[in-house]
N, C-alpha and C positions, 0 to 999 in steps of 0.2 A: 439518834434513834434511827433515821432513815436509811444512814449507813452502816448502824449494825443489820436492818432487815435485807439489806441490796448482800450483804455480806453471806448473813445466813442463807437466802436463796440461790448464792452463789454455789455455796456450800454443799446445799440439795442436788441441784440441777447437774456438780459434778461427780456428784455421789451416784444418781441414777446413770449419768452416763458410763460412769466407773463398771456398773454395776449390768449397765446393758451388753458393755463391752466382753465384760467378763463370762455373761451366758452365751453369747454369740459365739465365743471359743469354744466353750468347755461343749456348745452343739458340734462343732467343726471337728474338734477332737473325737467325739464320741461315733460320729459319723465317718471318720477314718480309721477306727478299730473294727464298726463291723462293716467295713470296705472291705477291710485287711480280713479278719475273720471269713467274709461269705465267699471270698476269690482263694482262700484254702483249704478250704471247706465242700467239696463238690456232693451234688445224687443229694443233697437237702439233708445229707448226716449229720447229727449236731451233736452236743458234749451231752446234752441231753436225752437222746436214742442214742446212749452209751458207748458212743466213737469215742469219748475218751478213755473207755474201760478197754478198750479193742485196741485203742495206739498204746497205751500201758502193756497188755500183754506181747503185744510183738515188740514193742521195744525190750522187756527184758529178759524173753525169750532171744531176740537177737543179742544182750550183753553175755549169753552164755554160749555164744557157738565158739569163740576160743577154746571152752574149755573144756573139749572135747574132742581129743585126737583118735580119729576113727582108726587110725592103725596100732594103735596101741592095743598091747595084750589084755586089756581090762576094759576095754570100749563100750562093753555090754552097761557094766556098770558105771561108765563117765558118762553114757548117755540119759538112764534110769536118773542119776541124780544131778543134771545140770537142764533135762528139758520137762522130767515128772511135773514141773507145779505148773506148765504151759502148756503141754500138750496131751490129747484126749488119753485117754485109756488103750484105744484100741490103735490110733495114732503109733503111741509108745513100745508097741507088743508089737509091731511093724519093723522099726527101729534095730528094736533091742536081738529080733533075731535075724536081723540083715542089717548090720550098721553099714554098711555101703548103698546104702537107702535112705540113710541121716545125713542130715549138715553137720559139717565142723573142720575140722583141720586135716586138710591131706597130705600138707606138707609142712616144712618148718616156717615155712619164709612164700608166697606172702599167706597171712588168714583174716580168717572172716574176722571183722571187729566188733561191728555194730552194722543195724538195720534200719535204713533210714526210711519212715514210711512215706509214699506218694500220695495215693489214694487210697478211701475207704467207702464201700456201696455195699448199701442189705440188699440181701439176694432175693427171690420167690419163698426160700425157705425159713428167713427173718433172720438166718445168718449173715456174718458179713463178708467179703472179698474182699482183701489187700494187696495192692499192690507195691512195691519198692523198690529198694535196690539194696543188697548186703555191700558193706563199704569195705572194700582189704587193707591191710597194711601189710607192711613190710620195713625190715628196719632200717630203710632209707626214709621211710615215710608213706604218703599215700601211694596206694597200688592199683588203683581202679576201682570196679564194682561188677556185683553181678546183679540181672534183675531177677525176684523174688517175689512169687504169686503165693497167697496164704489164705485160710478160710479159719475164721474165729466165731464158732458158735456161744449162747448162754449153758453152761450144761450144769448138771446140780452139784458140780465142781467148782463153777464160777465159768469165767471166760476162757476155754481152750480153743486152742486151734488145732483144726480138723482136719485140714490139709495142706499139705505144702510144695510147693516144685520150684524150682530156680531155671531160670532162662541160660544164655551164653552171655559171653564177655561182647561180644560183637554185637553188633544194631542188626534187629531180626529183618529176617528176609522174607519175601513174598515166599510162601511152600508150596498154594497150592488156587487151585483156581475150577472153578467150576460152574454148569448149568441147572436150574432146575425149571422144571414148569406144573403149575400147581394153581391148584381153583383156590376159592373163596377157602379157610379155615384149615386148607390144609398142611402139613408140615414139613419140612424134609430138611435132615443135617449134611452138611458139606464144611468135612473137615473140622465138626468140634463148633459149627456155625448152625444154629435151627434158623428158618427163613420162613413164615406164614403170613401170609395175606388175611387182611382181616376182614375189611370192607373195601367198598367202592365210592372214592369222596368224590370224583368227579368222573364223567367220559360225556368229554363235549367234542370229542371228534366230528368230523362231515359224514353223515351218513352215506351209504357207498350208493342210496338212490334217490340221493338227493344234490343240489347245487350251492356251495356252499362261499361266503367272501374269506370267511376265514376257516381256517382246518382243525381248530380246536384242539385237545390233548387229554391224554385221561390222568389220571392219580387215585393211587391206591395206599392204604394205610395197612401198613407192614409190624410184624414185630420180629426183631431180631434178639437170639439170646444166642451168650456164649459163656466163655468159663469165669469173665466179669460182671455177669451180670444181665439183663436186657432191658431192653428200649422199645418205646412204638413212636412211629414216627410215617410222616408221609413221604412217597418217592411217586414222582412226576415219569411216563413214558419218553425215554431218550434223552430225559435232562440230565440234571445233578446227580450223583452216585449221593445213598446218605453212607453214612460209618460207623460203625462201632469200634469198640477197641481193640479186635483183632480184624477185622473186615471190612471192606470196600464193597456196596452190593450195590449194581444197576438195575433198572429195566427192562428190557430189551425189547417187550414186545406184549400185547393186550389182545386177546382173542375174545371171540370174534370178532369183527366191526361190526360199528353198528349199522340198522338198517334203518330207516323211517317208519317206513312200515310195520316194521315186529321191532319193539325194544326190549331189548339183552336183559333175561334174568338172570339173577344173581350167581345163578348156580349152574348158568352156561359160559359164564368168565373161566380164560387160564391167563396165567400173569406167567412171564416165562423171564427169570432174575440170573444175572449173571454176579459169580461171589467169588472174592478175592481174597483169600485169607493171607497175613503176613507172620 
C-alpha cells in the first residue's frame, strides 16, 4: 500500500512538473513571435489598424507591374486593367493619359517582379505611407531593386493607393542642405522637410549677468514632417542632430540669452536649425 502511494505521488509531482515545463515554453515561445512581430512592425501599425489590408494591396498591386509594358501600343489599356482594382480613380486617369508616368516594363529584360514592402506609418491624414523596394529580374535571375514610396488611403472603393514615386537604383545622396531661424510654432520647408519648434523643455544656460560653475544648455521640442510621415521629438543646443527619414536637422543656435534679471518670453525665442536632406 505505502508503495503504491510513494508511486502515485511520484506520478503527480512528475506530472506537474511535466506540466510546468510545458507552460514555461509555450511563455518563451509566445514571447518570441511578438519579439518578432513588434521589431517588423514599426510607428505602432498593427494588422489591426489595417496594415494588413495596406501590405495586401501593394503587394498585389506590385504582382501586376510585369504586366504592363508601357511601350506597347495598347499601354492605355494594360494599365486600366492590371492596376484599376489598386489604384484611386483619379491615380489611374493620370496614368492612363501619360503611361510614361506609370510603372511597369520599359524594357524586355530586366522588370519589375514584385514589391517587397519595408515600412508602413499612418500619416496626419489617417492614410498610410509605404515604403519598399520593387524587386527586378531578369532571365539570369535577380536584377536588383528599385526603392518605391506609396500612399494607401481607405476610399469607398476599399484600399487604394494614392500615390506613388520610385527612387534610383543607387543609395541616395545628400541633395540638399539648408538654414532656417524661426520662433516658438513657427514653420518653414526646406527641401520637402517642414521644421517647427514647439515649445521650450529646458534653457538652463548661465545668464550673461550672472556667474555661473556650470554653463547649462537649452532644449527645444521640435516637430519634423516630410513625405513619411512626422515625428516630435526633443533636440538639445550643439548636441545630437535628431533624424527623420529623409533628414538630419541640428541646432545651431538659441536667441536671445538669457539674462537674470528679465527672463526670456516664450515669444522672444528664435531657434536657428540647420537641415540636411538626403
Amino acid at each position: 500500500m505505502l508503495t503504491g502511494m510513494k508511486n502515485f505521488h511520484k506520478h503527480v509531482s512528475s506530472h506537474h512538473s511535466f506540466m510546468y515545463l510545458w507552460v514555461v515554453g509555450a511563455m518563451l515561445v509566445l514571447g518570441g513571435l511578438i519579439w518578432s512581430y513588434t521589431a517588423s512592425h514599426p510607428t505602432g501599425i498593427i494588422d489591426g489598424q489595417h496594415e494588413g489590408d495596406v501590405r495586401s494591396t501593394v503587394a498585389a498591386f506590385g504582382n501586376q507591374l510585369s504586366a504592363v509594358s508601357l511601350l506597347s501600343p495598347d499601354a492605355q489599356e494594360q494599365i486600366r486593367a492590371a492596376y484599376g482594382p489598386y489604384v484611386s480613380e483619379e491615380l489611374l486617369a493620370a496614368w492612363v493619359a501619360d503611361p510614361s508616368l506609370a510603372p511597369g516594363r520599359e524594357t524586355s529584360s530586366p522588370w519589375p517582379d514584385h514589391i517587397e514592402v519595408e515600412r508602413v506609418t499612418m500619416n496626419d491624414t489617417e492614410a498610410y505611407d509605404v515604403s519598399g523596394r520593387i524587386m527586378l529580374m531578369a532571365s539570369t535571375g535577380d536584377a536588383g531593386s528599385i526603392p518605391v514610396f506609396l500612399t494607401v488611403a481607405n476610399t469607398e472603393h476599399g484600399y487604394r493607393i494614392t500615390a506613388y514615386a520610385e527612387g534610383t537604383s543607387d543609395p541616395v545622396p545628400v541633395v540638399s542642405e539648408g538654414r532656417a531661424t524661426l520662433a516658438l510654432g513657427e514653420t518653414q520647408t526646406l527641401s520637402g522637410v517642414s521644421i517647427t519648434p514647439v515649445r521650450v523643455i529646458e534653457d538652463s544656460r548661465c545668464p550673461m549677468d550672472a556667474m555661473c560653475v556650470w554653463q547649462g544648455t537649452a532644449r527645444v521640442e521640435i516637430r519634423i514632417a516630410d513625405g513619411m510621415g512626422q515625428s516630435v521629438m526633443p533636440i538639445e543646443l550643439s548636441g545630437e542632430p535628431v533624424t527623420s527619414e529623409i533628414a538630419t536637422v541640428w541646432l545651431e543656435s538659441v536667441e536671445p540669452y538669457p539674462m537674470a534679471s528679465q527672463p526670456t518670453e516664450d515669444a522672444a525665442y528664435r531657434f536657428s536649425f540647420r537641415v540636411e536632406t538626403r
